[in-house]
mmCIF entry with sequence, helices, sheets and N, C-alpha, C, O atoms, coordinates in Angstrom:
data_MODEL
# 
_entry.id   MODEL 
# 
_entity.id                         1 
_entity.type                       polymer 
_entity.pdbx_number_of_molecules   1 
# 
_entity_poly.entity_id                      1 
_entity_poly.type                           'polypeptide(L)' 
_entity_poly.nstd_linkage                   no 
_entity_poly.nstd_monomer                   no 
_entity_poly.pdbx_seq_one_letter_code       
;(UNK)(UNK)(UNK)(UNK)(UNK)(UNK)(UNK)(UNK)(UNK)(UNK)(UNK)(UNK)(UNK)(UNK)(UNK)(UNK)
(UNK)(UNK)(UNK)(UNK)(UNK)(UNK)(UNK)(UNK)(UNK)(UNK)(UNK)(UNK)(UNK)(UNK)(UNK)(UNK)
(UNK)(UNK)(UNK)(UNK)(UNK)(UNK)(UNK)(UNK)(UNK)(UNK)(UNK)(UNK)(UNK)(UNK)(UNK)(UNK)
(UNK)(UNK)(UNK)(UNK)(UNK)
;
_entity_poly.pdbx_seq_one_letter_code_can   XXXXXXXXXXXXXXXXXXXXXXXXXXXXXXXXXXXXXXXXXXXXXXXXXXXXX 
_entity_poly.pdbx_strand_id                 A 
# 
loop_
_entity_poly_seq.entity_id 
_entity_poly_seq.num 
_entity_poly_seq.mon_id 
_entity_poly_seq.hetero 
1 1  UNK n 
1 2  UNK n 
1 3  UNK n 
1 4  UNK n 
1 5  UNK n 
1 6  UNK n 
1 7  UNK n 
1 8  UNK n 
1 9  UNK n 
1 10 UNK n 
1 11 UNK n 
1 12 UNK n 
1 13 UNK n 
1 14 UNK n 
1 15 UNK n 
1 16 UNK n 
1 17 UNK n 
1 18 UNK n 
1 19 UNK n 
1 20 UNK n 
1 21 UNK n 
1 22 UNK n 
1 23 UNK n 
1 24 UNK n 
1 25 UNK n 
1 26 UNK n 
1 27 UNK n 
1 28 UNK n 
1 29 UNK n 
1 30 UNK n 
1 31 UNK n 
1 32 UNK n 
1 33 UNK n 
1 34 UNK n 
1 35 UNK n 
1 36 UNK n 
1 37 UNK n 
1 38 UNK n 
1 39 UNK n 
1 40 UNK n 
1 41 UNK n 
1 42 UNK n 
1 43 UNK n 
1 44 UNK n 
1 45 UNK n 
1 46 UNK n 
1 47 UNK n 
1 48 UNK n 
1 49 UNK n 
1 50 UNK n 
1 51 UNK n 
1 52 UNK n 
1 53 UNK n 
# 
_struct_asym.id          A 
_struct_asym.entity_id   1 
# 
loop_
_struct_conf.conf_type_id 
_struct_conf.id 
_struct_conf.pdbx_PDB_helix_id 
_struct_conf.beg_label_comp_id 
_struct_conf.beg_label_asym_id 
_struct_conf.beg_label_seq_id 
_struct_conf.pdbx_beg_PDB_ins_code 
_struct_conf.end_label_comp_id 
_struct_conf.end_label_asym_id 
_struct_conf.end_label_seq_id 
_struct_conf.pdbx_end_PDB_ins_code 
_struct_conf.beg_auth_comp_id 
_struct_conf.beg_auth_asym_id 
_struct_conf.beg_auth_seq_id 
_struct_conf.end_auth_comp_id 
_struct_conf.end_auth_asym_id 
_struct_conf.end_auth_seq_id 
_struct_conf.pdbx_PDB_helix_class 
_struct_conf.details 
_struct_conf.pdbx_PDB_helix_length 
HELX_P HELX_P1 AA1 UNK A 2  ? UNK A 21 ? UNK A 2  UNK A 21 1 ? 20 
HELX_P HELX_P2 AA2 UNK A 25 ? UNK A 36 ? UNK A 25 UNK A 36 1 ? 12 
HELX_P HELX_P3 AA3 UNK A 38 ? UNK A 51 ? UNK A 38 UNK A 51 1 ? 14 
# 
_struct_conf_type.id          HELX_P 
_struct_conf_type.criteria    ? 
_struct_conf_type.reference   ? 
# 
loop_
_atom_site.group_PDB 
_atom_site.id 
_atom_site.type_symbol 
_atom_site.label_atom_id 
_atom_site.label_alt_id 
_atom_site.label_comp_id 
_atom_site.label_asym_id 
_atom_site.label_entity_id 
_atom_site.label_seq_id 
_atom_site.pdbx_PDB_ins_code 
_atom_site.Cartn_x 
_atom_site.Cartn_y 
_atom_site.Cartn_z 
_atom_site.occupancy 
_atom_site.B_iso_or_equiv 
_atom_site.pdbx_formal_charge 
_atom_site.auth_seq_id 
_atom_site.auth_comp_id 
_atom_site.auth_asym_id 
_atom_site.auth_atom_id 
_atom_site.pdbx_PDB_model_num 
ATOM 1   N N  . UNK A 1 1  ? 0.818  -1.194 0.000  1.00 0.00 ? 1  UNK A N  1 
ATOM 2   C CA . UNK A 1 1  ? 0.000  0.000  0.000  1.00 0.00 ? 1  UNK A CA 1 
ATOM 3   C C  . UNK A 1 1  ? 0.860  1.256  0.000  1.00 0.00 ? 1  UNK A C  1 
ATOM 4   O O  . UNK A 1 1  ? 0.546  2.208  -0.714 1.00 0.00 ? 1  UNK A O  1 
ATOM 5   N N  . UNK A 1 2  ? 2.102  1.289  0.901  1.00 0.00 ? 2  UNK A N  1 
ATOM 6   C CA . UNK A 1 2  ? 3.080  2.002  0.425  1.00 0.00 ? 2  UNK A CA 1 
ATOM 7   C C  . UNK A 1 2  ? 3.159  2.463  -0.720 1.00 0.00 ? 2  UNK A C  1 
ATOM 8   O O  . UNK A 1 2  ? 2.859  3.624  -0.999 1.00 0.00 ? 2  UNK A O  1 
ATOM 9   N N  . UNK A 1 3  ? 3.582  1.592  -1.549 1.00 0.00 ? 3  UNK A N  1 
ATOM 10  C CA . UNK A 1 3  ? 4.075  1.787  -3.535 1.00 0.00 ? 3  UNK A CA 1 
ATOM 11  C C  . UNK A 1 3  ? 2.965  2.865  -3.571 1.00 0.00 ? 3  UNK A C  1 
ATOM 12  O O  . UNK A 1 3  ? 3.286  4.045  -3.714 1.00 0.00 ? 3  UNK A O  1 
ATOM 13  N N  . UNK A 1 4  ? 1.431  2.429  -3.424 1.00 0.00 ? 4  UNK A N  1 
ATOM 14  C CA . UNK A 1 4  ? 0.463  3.210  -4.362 1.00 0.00 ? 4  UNK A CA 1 
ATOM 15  C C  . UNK A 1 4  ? 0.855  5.170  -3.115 1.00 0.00 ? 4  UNK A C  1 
ATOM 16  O O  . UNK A 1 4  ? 1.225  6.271  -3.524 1.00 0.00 ? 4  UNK A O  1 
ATOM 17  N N  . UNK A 1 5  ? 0.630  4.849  -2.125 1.00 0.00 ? 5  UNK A N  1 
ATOM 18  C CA . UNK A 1 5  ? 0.640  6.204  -1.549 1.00 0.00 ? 5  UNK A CA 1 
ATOM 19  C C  . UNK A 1 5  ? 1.749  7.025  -2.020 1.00 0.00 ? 5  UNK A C  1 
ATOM 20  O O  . UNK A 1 5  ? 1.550  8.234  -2.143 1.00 0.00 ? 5  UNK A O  1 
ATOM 21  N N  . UNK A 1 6  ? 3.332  6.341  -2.408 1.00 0.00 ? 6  UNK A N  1 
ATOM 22  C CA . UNK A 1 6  ? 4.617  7.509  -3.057 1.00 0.00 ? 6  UNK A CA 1 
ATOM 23  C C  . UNK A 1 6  ? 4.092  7.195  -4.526 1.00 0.00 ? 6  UNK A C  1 
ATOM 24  O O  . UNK A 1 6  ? 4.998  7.851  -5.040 1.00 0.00 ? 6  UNK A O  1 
ATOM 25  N N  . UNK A 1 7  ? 3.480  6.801  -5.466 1.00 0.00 ? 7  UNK A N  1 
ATOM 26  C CA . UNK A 1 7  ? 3.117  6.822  -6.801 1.00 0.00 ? 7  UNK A CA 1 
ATOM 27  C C  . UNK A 1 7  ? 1.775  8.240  -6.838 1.00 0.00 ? 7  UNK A C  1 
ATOM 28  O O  . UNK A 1 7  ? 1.594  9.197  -7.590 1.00 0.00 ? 7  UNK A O  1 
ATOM 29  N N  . UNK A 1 8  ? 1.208  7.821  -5.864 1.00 0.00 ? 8  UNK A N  1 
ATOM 30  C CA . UNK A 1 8  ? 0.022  9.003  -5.618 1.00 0.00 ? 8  UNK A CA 1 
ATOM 31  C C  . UNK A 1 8  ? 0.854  10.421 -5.271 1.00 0.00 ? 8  UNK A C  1 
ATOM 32  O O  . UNK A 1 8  ? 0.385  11.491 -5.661 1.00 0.00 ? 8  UNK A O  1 
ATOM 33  N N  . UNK A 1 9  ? 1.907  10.381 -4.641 1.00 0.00 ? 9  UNK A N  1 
ATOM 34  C CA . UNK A 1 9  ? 2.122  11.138 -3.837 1.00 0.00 ? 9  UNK A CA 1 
ATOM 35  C C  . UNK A 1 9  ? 3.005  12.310 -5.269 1.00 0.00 ? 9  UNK A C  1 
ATOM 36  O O  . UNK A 1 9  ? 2.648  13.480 -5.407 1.00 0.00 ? 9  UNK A O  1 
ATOM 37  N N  . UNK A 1 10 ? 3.911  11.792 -5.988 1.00 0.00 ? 10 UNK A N  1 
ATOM 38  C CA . UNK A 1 10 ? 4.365  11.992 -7.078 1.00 0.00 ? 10 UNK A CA 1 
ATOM 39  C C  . UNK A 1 10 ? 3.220  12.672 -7.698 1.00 0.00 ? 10 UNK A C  1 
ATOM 40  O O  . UNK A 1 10 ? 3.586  13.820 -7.949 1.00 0.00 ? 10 UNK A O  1 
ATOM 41  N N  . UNK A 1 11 ? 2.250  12.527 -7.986 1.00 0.00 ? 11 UNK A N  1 
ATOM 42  C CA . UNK A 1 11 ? 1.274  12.962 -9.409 1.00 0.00 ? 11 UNK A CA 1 
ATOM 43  C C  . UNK A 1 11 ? 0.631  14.241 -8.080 1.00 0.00 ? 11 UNK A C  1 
ATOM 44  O O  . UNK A 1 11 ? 0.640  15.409 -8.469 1.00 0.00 ? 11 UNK A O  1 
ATOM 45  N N  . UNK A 1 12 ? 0.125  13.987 -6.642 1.00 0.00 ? 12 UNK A N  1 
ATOM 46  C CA . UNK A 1 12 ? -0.541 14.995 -6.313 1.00 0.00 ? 12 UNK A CA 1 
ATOM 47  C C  . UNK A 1 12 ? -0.073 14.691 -4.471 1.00 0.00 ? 12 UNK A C  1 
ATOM 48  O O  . UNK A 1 12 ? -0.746 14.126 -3.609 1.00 0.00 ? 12 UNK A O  1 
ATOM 49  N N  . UNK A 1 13 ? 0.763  15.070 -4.405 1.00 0.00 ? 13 UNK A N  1 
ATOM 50  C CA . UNK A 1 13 ? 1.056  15.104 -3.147 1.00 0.00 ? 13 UNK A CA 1 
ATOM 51  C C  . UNK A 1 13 ? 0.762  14.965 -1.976 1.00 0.00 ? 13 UNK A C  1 
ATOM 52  O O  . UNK A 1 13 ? 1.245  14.274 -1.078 1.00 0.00 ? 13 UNK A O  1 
ATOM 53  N N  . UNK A 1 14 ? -0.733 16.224 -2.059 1.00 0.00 ? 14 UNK A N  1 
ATOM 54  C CA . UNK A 1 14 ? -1.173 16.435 -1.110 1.00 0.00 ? 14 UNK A CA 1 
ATOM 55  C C  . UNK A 1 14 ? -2.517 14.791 -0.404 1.00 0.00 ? 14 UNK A C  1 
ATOM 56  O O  . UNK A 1 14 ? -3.161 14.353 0.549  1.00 0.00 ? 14 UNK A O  1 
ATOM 57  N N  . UNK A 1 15 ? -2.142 14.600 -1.742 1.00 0.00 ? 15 UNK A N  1 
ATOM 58  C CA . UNK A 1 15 ? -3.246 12.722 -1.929 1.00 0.00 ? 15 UNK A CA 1 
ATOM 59  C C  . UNK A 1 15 ? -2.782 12.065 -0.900 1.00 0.00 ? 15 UNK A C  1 
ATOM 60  O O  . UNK A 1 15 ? -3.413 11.829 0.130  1.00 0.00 ? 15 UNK A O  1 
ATOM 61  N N  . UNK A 1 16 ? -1.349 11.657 -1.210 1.00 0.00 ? 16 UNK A N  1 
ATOM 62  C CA . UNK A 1 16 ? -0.897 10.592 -1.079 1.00 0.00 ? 16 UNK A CA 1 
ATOM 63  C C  . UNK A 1 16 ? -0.776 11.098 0.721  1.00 0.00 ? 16 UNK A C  1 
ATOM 64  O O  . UNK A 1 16 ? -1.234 10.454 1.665  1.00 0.00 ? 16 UNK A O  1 
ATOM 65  N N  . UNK A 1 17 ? -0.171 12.164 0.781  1.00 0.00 ? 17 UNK A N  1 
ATOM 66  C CA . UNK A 1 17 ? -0.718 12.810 2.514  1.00 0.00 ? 17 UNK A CA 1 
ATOM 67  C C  . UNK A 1 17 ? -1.715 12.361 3.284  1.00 0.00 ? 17 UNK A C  1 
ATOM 68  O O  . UNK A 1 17 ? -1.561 11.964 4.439  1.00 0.00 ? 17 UNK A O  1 
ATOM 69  N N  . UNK A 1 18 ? -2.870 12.408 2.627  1.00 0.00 ? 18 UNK A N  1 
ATOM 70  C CA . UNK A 1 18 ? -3.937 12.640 3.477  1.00 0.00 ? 18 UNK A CA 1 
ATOM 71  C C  . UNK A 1 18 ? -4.190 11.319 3.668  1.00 0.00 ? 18 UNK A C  1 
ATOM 72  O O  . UNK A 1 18 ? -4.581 10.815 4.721  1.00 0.00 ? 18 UNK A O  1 
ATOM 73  N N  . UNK A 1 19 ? -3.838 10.447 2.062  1.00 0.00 ? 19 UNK A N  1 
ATOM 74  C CA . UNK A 1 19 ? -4.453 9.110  2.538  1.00 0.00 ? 19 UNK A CA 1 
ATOM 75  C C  . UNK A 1 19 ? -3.472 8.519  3.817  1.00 0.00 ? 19 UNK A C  1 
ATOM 76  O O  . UNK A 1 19 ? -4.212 8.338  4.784  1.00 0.00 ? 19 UNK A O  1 
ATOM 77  N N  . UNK A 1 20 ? -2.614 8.300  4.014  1.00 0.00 ? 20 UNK A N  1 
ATOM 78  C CA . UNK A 1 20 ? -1.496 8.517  4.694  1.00 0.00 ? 20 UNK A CA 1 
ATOM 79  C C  . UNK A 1 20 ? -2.138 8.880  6.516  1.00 0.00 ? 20 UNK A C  1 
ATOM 80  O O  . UNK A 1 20 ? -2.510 8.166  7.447  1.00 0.00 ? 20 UNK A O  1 
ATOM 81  N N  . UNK A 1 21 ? -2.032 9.908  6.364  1.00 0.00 ? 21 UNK A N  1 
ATOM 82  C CA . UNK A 1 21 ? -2.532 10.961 7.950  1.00 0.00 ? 21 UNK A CA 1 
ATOM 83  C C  . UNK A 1 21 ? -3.946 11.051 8.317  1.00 0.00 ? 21 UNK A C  1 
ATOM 84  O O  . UNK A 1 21 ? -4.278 10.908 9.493  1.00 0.00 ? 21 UNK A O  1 
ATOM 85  N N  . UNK A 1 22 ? -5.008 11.334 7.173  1.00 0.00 ? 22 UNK A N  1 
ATOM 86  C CA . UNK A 1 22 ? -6.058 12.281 7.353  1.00 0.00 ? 22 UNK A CA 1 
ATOM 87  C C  . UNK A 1 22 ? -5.910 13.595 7.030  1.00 0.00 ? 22 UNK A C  1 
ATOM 88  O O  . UNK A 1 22 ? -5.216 13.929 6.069  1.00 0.00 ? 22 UNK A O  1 
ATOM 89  N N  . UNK A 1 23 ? -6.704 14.689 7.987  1.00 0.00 ? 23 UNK A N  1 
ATOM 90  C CA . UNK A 1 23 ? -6.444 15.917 8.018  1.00 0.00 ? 23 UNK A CA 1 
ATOM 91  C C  . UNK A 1 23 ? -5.906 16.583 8.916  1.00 0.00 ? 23 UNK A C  1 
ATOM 92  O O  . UNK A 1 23 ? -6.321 17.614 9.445  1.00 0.00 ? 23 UNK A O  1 
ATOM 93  N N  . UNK A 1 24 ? -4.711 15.854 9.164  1.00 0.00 ? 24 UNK A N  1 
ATOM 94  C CA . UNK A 1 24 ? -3.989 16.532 10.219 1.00 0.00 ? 24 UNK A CA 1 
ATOM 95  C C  . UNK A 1 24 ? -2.571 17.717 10.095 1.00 0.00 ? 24 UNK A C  1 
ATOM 96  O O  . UNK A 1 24 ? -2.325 17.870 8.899  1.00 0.00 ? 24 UNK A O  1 
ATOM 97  N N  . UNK A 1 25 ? -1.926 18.284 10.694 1.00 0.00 ? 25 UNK A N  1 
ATOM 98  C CA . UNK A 1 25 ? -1.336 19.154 10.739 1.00 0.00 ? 25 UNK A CA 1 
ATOM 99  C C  . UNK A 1 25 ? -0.372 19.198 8.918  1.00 0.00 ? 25 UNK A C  1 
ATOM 100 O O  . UNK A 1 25 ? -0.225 20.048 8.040  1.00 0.00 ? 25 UNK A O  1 
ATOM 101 N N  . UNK A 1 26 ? 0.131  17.544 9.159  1.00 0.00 ? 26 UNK A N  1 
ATOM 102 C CA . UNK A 1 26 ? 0.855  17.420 7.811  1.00 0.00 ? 26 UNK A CA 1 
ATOM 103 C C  . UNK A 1 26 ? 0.330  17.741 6.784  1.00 0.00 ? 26 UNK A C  1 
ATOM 104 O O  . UNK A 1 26 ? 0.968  18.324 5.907  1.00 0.00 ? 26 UNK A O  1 
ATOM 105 N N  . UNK A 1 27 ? -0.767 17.478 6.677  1.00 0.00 ? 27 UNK A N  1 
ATOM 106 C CA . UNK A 1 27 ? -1.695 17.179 5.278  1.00 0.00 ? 27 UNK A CA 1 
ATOM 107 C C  . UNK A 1 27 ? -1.660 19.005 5.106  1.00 0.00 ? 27 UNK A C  1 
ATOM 108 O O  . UNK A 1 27 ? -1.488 19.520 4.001  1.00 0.00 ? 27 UNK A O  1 
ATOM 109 N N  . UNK A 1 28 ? -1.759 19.434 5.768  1.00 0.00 ? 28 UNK A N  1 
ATOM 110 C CA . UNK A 1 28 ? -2.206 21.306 5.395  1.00 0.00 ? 28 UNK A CA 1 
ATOM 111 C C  . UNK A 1 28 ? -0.884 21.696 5.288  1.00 0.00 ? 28 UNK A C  1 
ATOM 112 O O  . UNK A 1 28 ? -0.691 22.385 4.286  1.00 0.00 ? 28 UNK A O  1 
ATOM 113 N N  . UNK A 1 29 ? 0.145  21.486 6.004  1.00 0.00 ? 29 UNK A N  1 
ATOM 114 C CA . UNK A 1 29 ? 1.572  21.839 5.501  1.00 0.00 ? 29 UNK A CA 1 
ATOM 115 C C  . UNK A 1 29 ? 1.686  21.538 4.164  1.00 0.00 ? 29 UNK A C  1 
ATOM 116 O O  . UNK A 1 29 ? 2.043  22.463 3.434  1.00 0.00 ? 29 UNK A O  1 
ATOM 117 N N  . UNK A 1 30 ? 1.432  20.282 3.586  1.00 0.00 ? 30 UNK A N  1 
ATOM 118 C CA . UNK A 1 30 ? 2.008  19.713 2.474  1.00 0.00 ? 30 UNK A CA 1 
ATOM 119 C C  . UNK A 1 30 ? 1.526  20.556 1.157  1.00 0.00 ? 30 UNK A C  1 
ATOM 120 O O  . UNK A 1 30 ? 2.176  21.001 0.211  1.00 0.00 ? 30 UNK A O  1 
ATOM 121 N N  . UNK A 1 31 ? -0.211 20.611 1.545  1.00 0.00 ? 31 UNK A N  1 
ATOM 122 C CA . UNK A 1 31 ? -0.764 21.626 0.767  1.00 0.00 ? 31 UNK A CA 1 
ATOM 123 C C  . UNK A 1 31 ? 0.034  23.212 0.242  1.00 0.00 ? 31 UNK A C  1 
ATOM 124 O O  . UNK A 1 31 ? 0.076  23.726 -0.875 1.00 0.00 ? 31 UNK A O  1 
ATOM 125 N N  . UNK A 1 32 ? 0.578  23.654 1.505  1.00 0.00 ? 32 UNK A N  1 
ATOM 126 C CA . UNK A 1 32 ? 1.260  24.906 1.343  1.00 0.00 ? 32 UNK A CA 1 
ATOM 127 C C  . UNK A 1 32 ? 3.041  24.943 1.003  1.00 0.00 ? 32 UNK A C  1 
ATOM 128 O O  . UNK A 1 32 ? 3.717  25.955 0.815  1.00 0.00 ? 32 UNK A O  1 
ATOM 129 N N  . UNK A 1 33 ? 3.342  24.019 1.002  1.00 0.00 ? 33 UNK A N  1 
ATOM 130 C CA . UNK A 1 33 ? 4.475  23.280 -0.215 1.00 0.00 ? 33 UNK A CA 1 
ATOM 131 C C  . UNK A 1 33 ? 4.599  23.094 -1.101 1.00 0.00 ? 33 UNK A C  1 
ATOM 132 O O  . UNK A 1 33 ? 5.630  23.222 -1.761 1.00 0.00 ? 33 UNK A O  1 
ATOM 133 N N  . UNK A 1 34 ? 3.330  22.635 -1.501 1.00 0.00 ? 34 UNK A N  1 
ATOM 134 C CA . UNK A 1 34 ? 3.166  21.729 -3.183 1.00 0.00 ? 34 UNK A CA 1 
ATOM 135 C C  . UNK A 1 34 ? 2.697  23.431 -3.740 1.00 0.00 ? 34 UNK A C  1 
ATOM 136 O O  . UNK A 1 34 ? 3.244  23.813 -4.774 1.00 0.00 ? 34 UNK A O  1 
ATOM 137 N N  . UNK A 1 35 ? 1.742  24.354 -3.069 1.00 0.00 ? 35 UNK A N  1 
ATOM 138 C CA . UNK A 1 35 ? 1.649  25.624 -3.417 1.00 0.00 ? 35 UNK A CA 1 
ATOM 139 C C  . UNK A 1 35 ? 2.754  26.005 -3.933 1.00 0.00 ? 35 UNK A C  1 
ATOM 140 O O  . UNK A 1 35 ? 3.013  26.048 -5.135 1.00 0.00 ? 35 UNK A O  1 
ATOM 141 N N  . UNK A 1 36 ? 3.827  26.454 -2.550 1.00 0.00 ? 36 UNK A N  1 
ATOM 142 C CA . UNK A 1 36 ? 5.067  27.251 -2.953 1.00 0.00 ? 36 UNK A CA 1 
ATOM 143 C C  . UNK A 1 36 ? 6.095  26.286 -3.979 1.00 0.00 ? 36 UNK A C  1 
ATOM 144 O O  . UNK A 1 36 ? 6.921  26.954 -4.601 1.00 0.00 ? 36 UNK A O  1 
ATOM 145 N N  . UNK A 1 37 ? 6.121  25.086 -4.168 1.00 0.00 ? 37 UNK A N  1 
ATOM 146 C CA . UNK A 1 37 ? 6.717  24.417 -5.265 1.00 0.00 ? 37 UNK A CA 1 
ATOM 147 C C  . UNK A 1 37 ? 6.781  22.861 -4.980 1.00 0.00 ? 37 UNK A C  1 
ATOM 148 O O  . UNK A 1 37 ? 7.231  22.297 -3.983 1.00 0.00 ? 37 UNK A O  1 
ATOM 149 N N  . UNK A 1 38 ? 6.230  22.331 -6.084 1.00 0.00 ? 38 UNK A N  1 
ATOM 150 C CA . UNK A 1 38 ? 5.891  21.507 -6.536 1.00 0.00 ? 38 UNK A CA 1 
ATOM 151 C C  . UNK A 1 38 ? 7.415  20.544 -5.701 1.00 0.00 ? 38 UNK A C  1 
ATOM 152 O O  . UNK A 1 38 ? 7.332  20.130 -4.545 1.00 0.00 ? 38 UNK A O  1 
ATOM 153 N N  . UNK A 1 39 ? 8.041  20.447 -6.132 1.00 0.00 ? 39 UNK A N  1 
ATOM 154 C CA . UNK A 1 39 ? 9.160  19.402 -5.278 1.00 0.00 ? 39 UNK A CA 1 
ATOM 155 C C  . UNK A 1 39 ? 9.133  19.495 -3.700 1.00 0.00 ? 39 UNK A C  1 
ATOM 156 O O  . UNK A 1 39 ? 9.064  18.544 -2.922 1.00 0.00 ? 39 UNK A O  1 
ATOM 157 N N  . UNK A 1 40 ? 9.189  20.565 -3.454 1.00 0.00 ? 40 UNK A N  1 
ATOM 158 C CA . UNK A 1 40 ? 9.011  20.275 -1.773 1.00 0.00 ? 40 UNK A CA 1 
ATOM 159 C C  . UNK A 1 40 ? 8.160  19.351 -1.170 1.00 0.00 ? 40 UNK A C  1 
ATOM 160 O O  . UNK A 1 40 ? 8.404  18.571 -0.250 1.00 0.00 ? 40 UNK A O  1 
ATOM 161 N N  . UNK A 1 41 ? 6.620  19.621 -2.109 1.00 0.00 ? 41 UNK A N  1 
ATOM 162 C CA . UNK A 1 41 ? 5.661  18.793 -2.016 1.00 0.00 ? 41 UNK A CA 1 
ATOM 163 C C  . UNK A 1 41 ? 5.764  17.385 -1.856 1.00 0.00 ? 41 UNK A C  1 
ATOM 164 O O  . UNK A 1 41 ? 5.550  16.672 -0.876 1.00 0.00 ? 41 UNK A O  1 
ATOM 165 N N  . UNK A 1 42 ? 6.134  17.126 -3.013 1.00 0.00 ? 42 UNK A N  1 
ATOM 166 C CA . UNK A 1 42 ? 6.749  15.889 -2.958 1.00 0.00 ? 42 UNK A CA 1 
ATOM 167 C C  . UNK A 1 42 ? 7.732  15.521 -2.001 1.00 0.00 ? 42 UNK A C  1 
ATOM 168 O O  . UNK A 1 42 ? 7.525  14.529 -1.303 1.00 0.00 ? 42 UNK A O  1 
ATOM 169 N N  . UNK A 1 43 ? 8.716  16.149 -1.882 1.00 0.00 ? 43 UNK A N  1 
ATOM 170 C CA . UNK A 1 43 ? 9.502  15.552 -1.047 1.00 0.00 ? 43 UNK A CA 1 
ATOM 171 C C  . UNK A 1 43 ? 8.898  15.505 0.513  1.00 0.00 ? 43 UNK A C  1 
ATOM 172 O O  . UNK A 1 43 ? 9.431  14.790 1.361  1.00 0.00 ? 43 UNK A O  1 
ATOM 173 N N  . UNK A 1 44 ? 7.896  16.223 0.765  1.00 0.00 ? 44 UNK A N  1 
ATOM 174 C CA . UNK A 1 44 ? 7.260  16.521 1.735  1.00 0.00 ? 44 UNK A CA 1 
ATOM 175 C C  . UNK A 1 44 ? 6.647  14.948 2.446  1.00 0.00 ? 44 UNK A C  1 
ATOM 176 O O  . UNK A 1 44 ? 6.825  14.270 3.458  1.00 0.00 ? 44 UNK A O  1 
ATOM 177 N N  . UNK A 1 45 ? 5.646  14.907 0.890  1.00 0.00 ? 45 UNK A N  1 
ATOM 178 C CA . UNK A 1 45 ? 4.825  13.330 0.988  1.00 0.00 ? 45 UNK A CA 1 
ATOM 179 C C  . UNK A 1 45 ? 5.530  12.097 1.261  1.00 0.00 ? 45 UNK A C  1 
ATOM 180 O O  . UNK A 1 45 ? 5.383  11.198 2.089  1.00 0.00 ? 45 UNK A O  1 
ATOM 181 N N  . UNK A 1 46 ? 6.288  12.309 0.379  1.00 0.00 ? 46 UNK A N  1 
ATOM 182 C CA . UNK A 1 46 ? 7.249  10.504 0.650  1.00 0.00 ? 46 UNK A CA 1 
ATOM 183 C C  . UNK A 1 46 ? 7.582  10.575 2.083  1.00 0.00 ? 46 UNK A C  1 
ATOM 184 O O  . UNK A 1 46 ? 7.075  9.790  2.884  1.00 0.00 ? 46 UNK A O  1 
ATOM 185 N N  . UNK A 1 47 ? 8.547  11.630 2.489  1.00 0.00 ? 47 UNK A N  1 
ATOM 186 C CA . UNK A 1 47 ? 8.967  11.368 3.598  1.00 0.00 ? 47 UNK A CA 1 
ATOM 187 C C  . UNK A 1 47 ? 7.810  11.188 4.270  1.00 0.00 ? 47 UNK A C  1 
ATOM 188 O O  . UNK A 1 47 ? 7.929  10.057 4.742  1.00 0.00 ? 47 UNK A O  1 
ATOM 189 N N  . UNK A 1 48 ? 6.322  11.804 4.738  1.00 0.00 ? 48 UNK A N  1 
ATOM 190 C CA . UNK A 1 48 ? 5.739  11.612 5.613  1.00 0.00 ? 48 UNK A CA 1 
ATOM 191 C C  . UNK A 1 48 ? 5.415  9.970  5.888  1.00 0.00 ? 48 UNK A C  1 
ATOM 192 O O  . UNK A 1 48 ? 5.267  9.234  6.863  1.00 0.00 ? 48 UNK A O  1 
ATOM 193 N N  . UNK A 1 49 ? 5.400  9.871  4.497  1.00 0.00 ? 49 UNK A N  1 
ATOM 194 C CA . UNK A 1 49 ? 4.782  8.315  3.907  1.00 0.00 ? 49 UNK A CA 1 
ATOM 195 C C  . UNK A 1 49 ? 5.674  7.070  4.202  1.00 0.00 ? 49 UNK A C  1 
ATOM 196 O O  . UNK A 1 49 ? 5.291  5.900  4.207  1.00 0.00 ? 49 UNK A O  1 
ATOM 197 N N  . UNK A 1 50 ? 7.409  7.708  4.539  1.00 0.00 ? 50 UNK A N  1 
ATOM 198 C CA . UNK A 1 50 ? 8.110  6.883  4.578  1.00 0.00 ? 50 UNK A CA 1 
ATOM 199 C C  . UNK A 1 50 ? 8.260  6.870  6.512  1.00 0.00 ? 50 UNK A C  1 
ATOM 200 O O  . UNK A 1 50 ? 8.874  6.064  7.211  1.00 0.00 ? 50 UNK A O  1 
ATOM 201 N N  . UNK A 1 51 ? 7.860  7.466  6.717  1.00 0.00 ? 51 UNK A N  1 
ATOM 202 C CA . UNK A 1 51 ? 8.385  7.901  8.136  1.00 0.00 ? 51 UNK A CA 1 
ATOM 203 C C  . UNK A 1 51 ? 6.944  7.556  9.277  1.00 0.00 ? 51 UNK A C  1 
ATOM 204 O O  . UNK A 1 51 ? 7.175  7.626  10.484 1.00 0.00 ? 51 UNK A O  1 
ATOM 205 N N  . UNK A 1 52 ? 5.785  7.263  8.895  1.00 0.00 ? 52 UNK A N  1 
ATOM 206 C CA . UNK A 1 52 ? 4.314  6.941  9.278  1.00 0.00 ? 52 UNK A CA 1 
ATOM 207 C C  . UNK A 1 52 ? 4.256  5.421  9.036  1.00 0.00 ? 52 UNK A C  1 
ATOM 208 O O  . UNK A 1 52 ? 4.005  5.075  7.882  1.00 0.00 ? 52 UNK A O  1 
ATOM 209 N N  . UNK A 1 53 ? 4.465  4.415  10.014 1.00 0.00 ? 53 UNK A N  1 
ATOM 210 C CA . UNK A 1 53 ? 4.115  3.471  10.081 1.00 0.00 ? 53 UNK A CA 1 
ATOM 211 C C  . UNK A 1 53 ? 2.763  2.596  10.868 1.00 0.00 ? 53 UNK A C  1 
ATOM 212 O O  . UNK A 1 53 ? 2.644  1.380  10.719 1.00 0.00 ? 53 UNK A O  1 
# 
């Protein structure tokens, strides 16, 4: 389930977040990342995704 959340997370970041967390603190950060640029975003998601077990 991993694979699909960093494949999601790649195309829309803030996705692969939420499915991930919900709507919690991360998920609205990530939003205002992927805003200010698109890679942060991403790099934002994986890590959350990699780091949320």
């Amino acid at each position: 389930m991993d694979i699909l959340r960093i494949i999601l997370s790649v195309i829309l970041p803030p996705l692969g977040v939420f499915l991930q967390v919900g709507l919690r603190g991360e998920f609205w950060l990530n939003i205002l990342l992927t805003l200010l640029g698109y890679i942060p975003g991403i790099i934002h998601a994986v890590w959350v995704i990699a780091r949320e077990e």
